[in-house]
N, C-alpha and C positions, 0 to 999 in steps of 0.2 A: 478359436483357441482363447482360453484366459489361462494369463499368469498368477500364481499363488504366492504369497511368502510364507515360508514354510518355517518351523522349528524344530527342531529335535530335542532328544529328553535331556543333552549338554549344553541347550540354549543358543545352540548355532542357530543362525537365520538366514536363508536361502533362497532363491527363488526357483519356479518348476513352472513348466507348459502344458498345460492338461486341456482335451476337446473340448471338457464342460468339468463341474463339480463333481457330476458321476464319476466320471471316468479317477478323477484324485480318488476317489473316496475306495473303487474299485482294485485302483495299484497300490494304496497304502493298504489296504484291508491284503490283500494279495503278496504283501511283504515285497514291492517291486519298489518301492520309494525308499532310498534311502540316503542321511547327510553326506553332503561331499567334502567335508572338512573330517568328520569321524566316524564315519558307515554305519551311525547308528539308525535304527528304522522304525523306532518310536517318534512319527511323526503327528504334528498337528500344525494348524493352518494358523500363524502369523497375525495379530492386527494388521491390516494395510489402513494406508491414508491415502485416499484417492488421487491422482494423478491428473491436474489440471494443467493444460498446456499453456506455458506463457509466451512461448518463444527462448526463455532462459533457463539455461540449467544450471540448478538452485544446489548447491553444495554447502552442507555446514562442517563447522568443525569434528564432531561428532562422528557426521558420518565418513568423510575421508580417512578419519583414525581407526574405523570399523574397516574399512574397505583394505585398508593396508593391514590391518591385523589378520583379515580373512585370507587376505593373499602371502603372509608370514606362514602363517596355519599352513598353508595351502601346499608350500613349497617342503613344510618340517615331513606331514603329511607323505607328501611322493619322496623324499628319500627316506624312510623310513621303509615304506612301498618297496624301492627299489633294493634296499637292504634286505627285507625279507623276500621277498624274489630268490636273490644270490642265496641267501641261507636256504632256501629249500634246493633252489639246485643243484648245491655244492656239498649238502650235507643230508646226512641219515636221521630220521625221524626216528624217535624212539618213546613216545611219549609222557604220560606219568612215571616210565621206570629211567628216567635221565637222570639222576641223581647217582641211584644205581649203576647203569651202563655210565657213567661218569669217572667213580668211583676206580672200575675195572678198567677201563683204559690207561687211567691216571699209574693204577699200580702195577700194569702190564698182565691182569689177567686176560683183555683184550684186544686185538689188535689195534694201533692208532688210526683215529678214523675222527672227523668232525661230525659232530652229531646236534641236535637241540632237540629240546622237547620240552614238558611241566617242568616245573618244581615248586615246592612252596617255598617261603621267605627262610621259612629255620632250614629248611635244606640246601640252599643257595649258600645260606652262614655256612653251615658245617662244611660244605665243600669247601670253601674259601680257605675255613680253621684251618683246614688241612692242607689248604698246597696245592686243591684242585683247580688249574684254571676255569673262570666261568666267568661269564656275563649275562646283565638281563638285559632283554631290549624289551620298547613294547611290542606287542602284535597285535597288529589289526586285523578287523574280521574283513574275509572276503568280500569284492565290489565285484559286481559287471563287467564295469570299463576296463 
């Protein structure tokens, strides 16, 4: 087994377990690799600096403030996760026509119902202009885990 540090096209940096080279080169080409901070899977393989054992584990400032930012990240990450979760369970997908099907709920030609789906930024404003309730959140793309 070798360990990789990895980055993504957001500059995340990561690490991954791969049997050999092949086998990275094979799950990223295979779209199976992807960041654990933002599921993005435009990966590429990290400078490393080799790992010499002294018996002491060597911490700089730097990196401690990396390691707590990734794990800030980390936690923002999974309740957002956990947010969208709830919104797909609890509500009706309606996708690019959410502005629309927004619209009609709003002014009772549809029944009341929690929905999400697209919208663009001028159609989010107009809804607002008007009195539609609405929210953006972001969405992340699908992981594995």
């Amino acid at each position: 087994m070798i360990v990789f540090d990895l980055r993504c096209a957001n500059e995340h940096v990561f690490e991954a377990w791969f049997a050999d080279s092949e086998a990275f080169e094979k799950q990223r080409n295979g779209g199976k690799v992807d960041c654990p901070v933002c599921g993005d899977r435009k990966i590429k393989k990290a400078p490393m600096a080799p790992n010499i054992a002294t018996g002491k584990a060597k911490k700089t400032p730097n990196s401690e403030k990396a390691a707590k930012e990734t794990e800030a990240m980390a936690r923002v990450l999974d309740a957002c996760r956990t947010l969208q979760k709830e919104i797909e369970r609890t509500s009706d997908y309606v996708g690019p026509q959410f502005a629309e099907e927004a619209r009609k709920i709003h002014y009772g030609e549809a029944g009341k119902r929690s929905i999400y789906g697209e919208a663009t930024n001028e159609e989010a404003k107009e809804l607002k202009d008007e009195g539609v309730p609405v929210a953006s959140i972001p969405w992340l793309p699908p992981t594995d885990s």
